[in-house]
C-alpha positions as a printed Julia matrix, in Angstrom:
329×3 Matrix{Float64}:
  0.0    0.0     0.0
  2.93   2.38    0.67
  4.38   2.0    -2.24
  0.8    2.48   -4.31
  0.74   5.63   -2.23
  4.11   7.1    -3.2
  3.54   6.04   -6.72
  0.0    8.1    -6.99
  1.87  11.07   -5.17
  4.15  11.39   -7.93
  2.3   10.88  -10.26
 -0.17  14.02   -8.99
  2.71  15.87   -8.54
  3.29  15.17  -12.18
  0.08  15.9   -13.62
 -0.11  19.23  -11.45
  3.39  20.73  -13.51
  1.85  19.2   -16.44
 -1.59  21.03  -16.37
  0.04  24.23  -15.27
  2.69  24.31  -18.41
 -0.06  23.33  -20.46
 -2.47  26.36  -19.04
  0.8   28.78  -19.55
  1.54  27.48  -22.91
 -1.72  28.13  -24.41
 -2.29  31.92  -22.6
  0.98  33.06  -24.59
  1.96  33.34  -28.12
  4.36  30.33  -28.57
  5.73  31.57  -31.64
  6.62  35.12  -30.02
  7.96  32.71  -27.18
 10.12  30.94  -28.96
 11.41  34.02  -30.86
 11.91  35.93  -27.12
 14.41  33.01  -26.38
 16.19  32.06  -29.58
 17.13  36.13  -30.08
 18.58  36.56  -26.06
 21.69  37.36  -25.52
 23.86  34.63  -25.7
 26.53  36.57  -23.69
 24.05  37.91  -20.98
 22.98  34.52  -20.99
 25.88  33.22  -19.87
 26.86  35.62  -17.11
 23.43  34.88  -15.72
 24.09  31.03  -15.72
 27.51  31.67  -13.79
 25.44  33.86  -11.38
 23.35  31.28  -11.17
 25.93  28.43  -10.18
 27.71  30.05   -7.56
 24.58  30.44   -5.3
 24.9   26.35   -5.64
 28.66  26.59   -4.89
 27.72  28.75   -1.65
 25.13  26.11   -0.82
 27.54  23.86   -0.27
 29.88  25.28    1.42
 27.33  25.82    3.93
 26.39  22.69    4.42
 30.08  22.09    4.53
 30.06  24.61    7.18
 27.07  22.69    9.05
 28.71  19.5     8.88
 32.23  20.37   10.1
 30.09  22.11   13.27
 29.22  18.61   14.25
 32.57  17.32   13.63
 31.46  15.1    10.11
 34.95  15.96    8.77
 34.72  14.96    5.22
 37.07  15.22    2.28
 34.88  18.09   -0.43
 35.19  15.65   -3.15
 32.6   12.98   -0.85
 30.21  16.42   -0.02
 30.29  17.5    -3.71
 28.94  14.04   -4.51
 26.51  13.65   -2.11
 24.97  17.1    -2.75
 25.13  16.42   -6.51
 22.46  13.44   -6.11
 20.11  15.95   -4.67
 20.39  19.06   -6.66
 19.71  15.89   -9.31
 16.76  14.37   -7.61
 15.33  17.62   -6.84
 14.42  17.77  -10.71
 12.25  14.84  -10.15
 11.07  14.95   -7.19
  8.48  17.27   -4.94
 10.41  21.09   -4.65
 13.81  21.13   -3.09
 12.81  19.07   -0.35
 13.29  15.52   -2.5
 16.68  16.92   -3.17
 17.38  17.27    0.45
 15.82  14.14    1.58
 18.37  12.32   -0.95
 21.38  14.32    0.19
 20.36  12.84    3.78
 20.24   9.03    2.97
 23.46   9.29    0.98
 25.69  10.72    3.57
 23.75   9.17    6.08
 24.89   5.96    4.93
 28.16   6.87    4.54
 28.58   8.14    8.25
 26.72   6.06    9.8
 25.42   9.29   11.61
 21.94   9.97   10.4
 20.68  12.04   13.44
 23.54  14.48   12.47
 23.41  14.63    8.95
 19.96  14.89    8.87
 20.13  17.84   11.2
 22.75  19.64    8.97
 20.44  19.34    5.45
 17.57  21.03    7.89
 19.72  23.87    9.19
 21.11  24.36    5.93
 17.33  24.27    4.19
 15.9   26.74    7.23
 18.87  29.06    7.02
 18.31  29.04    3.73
 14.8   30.39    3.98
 15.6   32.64    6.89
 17.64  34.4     4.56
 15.23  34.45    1.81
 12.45  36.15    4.05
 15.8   38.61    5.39
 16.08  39.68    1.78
 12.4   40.25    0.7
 11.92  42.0     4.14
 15.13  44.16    3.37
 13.63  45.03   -0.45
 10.34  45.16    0.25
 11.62  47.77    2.93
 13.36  49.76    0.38
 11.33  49.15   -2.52
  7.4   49.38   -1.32
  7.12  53.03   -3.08
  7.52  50.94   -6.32
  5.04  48.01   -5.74
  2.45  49.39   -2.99
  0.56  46.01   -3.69
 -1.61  44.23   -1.28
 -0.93  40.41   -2.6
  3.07  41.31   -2.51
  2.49  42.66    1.46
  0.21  39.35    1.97
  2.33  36.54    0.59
  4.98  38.37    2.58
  2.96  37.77    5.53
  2.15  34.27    4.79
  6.09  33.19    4.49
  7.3   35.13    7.53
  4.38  33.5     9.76
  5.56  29.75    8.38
  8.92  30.98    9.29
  8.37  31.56   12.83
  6.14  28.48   13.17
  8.75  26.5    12.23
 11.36  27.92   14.5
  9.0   27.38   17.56
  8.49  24.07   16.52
 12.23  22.82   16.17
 14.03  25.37   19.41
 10.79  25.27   21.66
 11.66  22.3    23.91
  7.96  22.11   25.43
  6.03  22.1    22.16
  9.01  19.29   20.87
  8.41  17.56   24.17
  4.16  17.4    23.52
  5.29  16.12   19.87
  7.51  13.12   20.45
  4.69  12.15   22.69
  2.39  11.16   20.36
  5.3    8.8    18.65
  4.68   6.21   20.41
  3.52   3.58   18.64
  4.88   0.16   18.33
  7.24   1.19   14.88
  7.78   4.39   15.68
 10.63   3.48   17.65
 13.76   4.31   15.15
 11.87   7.12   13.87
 11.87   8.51   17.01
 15.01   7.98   18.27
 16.23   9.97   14.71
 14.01  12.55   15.49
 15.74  13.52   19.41
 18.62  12.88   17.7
 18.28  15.4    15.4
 16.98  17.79   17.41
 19.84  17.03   20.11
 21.67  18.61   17.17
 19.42  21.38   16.08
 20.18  22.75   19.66
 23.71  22.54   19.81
 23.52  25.03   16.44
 21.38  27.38   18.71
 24.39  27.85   21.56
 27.54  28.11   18.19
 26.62  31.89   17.52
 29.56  32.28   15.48
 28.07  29.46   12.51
 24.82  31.06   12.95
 26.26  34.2    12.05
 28.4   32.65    9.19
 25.4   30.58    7.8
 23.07  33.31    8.1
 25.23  35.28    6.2
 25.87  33.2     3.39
 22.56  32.47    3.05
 21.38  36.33    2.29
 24.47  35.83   -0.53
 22.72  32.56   -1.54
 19.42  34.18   -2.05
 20.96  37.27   -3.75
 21.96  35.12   -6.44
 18.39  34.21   -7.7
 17.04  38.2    -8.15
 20.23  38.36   -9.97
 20.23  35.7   -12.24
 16.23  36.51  -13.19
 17.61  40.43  -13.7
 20.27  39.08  -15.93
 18.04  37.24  -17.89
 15.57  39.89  -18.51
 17.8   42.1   -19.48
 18.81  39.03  -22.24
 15.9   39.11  -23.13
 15.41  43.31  -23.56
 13.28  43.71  -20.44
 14.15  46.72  -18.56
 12.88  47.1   -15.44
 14.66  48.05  -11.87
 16.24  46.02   -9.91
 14.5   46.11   -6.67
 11.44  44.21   -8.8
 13.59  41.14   -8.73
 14.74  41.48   -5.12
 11.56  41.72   -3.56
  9.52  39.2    -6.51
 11.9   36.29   -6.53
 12.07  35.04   -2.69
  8.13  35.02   -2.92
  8.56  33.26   -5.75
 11.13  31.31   -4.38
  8.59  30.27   -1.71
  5.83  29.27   -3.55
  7.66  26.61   -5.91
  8.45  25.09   -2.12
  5.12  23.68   -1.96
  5.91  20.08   -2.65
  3.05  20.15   -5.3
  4.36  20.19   -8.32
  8.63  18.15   -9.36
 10.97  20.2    -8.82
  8.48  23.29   -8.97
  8.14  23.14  -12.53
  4.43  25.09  -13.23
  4.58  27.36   -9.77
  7.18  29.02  -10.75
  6.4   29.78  -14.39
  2.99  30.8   -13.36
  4.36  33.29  -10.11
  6.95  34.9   -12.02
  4.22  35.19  -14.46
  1.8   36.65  -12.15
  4.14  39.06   -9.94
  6.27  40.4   -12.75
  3.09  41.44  -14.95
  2.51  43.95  -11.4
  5.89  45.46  -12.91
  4.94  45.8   -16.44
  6.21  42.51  -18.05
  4.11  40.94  -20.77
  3.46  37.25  -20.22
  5.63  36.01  -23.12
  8.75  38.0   -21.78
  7.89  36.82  -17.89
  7.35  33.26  -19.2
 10.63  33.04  -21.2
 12.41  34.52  -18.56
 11.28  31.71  -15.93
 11.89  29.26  -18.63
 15.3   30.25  -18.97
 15.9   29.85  -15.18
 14.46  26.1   -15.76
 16.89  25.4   -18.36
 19.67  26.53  -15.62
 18.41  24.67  -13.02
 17.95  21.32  -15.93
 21.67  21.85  -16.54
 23.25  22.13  -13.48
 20.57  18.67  -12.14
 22.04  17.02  -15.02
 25.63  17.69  -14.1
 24.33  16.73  -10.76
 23.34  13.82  -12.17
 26.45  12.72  -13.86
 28.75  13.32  -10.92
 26.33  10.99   -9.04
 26.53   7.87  -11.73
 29.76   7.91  -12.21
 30.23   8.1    -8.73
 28.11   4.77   -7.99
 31.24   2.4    -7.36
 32.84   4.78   -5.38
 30.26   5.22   -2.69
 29.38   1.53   -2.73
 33.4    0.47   -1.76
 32.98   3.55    0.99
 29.99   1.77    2.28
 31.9   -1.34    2.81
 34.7    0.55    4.96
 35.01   1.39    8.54
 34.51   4.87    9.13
 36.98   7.89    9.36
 34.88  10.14   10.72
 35.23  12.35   13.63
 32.73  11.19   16.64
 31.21  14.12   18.92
């Protein structure tokens, strides 16, 4: 039965990406479309998709960062792999989170440390998002003379309040406490044994102010890189619009292809950027090719994911099969 439930999950997921391209692709003009995108700049182009891998590059050396704060000292080559499979998987499976969740069972394996690891890809995936709603809170600041729209103010709302409800549900011991509680049934036992484990962890994170700091920080760079990518791209494309647009559009936007709805948020985010960017004066076609740009960037990069992952296969099978290096807390 579990598996028959995973299987229809997917495929949902599936047909909700599917029905949303489909609904996108017959609003615009596919021959203006494909016009938009075969005449961008090449060069622009480019810059944007280096733009656009760096904010991966920072990713993990955060989680690098994360991991070394628990004493999982690994060489970068075994990280690099490991976070390969799930910038790969995320492509397939429901928003980032699929990504993450495969990161977790790799190096889990490896380390033989799951409580740990598991706690690193959540820090790294909520510092992440701290720093997205730091950045939309900063622009939205700065830039509100520009938008002065209700729905921008409101989905602001929405991701700050998720935000704090999820960091009262991970550093609020009672509310934790009430929680494990009800996991108490008969095979509940290793789940929740991973679960104090992990949030044994999450706690140590909240006394290291120094990381916090550090992760915190290179997580506003991390979401920087998105506004900037999308700003290079319209501009490749001969949309001129300011700056701030992208800063305050693209965490929202960010946000919504989260909802593990759709693989890999293919259909949210075509149809946000779509919605929020026509507040700034950008047809559909242009706000469409733009977002399906940033897919192609995001195909690439899963791809060389994927690669790095395949070839890697052997590799991580022999590591299985050795006794642990690892530093022990």
């Amino acid at each position: 039965m579990q598996v028959i439930k995973k299987i229809l999950t997917l495929i949902f997921r599936f047909g909700i990406s599917i029905i949303l391209i489909f609904f996108l692709f017959e609003k615009v003009d596919k021959k203006s479309l494909f016009e938009l995108i075969k005449n961008a700049d090449k060069g622009l182009l480019f810059l944007a998709f280096f733009v656009f891998f760096s904010g991966y590059y920072f990713c993990l050396l955060r989680w690098q960062m994360l991991l070394k704060a628990v004493n999982i000292h690994l060489p970068l080559k075994r990280i690099i792999i490991s976070f390969s499979g799930g910038v790969f998987f995320s492509l397939f499976l429901p928003s980032t989170i699929g990504g993450d969740l495969m990161r977790s069972i790799d190096l889990s394996k490896h380390t033989k440390r799951p409580g740990e690891v598991i706690a690193t890809v959540f820090l790294d995936r909520l510092s992440g998002y701290i720093g997205l709603v730091i950045l939309a809170f900063v622009a939205l600041i700065l830039g509100w003379r520009f938008v002065e729209d209700v729905s921008v103010l409101s989905s602001m709302a929405i991701i700050t309040v998720v935000l704090f409800a999820l960091l009262i549900l991970f550093f609020n011991k009672a509310l934790f406490a009430k929680i494990s509680k009800l996991l108490h049934t008969p095979d509940s036992g290793k789940i929740r044994e991973l679960i104090k484990n992990m949030h044994k962890e999450i706690h140590y994170f909240r006394h290291n102010k120094k990381i916090i700091l550090k992760n915190l920080s290179l997580s506003v760079l991390i979401q920087v890189t998105s506004p900037l990518t999308f700003y290079i791209t319209a501009l490749s494309l001969g949309v001129k619009i300011k700056l701030i647009y992208f800063l305050i559009y693209l965490p929202i936007i960010s946000a919504i292809t989260l909802l593990p709805i759709s693989i890999g948020g293919l259909g949210l985010r075509d149809a946000s950027t779509i919605y929020f960017f026509a507040k700034a004066g950008v047809s559909r076609d242009l706000a469409f090719a733009m977002s399906l740009l940033n897919f192609s960037f995001i195909l690439i990069c899963g791809l060389m994911g994927g690669i790095i992952y395949v070839l890697t296969v052997r590799h991580r099978r022999l590591q299985y099969h050795k006794p642990s290096a690892i530093s022990s807390l």
